[in-house]
C-alpha positions in Angstrom: -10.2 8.8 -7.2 -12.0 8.7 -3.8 -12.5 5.1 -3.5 -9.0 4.1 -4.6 -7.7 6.6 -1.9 -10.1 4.7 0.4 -8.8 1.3 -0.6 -5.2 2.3 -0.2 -6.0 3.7 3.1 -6.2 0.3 4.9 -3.3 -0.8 2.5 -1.4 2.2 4.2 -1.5 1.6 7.5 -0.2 -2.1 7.5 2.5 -1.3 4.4 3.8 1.9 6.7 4.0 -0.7 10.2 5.3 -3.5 8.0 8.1 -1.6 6.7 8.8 0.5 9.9 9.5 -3.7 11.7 11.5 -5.3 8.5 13.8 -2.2 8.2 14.6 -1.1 11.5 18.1 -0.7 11.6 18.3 0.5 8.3 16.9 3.6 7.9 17.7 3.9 3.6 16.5 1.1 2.9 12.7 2.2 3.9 11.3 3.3 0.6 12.7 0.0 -0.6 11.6 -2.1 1.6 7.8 0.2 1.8 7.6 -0.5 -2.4 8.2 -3.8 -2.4 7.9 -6.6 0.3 5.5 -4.2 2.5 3.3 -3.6 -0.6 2.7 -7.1 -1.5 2.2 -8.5 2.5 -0.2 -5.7 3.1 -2.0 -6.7 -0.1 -2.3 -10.0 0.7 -3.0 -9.1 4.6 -5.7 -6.6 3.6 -7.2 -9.4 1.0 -7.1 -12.0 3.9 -8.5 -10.0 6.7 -11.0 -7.5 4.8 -12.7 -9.8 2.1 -16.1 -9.2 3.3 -15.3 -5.6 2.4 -14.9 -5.9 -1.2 -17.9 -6.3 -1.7 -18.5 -2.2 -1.5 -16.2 -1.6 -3.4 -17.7 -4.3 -6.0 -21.1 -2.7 -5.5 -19.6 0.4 -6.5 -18.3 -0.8 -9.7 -15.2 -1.1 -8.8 -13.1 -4.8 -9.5 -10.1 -6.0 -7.3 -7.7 -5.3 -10.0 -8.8 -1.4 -10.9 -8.0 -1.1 -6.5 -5.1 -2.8 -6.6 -3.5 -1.0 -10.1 -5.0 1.9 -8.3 -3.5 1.2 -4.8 0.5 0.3 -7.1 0.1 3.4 -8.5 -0.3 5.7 -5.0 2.5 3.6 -3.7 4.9 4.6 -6.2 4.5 8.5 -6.1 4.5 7.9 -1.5 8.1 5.7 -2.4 9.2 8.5 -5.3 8.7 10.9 -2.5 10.2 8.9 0.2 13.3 8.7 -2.5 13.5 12.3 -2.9 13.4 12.7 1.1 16.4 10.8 2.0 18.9 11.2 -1.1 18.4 14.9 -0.7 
């Protein structure tokens, strides 16, 4: 569970700053936003500027995939959370 919290990590930080720039102005539309279009360009950002990388996580057993299903699955309970924040 480590190393897919690792992974997601890196995925975090550019999702979070992502979705903070494409939703400024609208402040319920964050989780939104954070599940979908910032997921996938911080996916393909992290891919693009940390391939070299994967190759610890390869090393360690680990494929692409299993960190990515791994990385879907973190961002879902963050944006379930982030659901439950705001329509509370």
């Amino acid at each position: 569970m480590y190393i897919y919290w690792n992974y997601y990590k890196t995925i975090l930080i550019v999702n979070i700053s992502l979705s903070v720039a494409f939703g400024l102005g609208y402040p319920r539309m964050l989780p939104y936003i954070f599940a979908t279009i910032g997921f996938v360009l911080s996916c393909f950002l992290v891919r693009f500027f940390e391939n070299n990388a994967m190759y610890l996580y390869y090393n360690l057993g680990f494929s692409r995939t299993k960190l990515l299903l791994g990385s879907l699955l973190f961002n879902t309970i963050i944006t379930l959370f982030l659901l439950a924040i705001i329509w509370i």
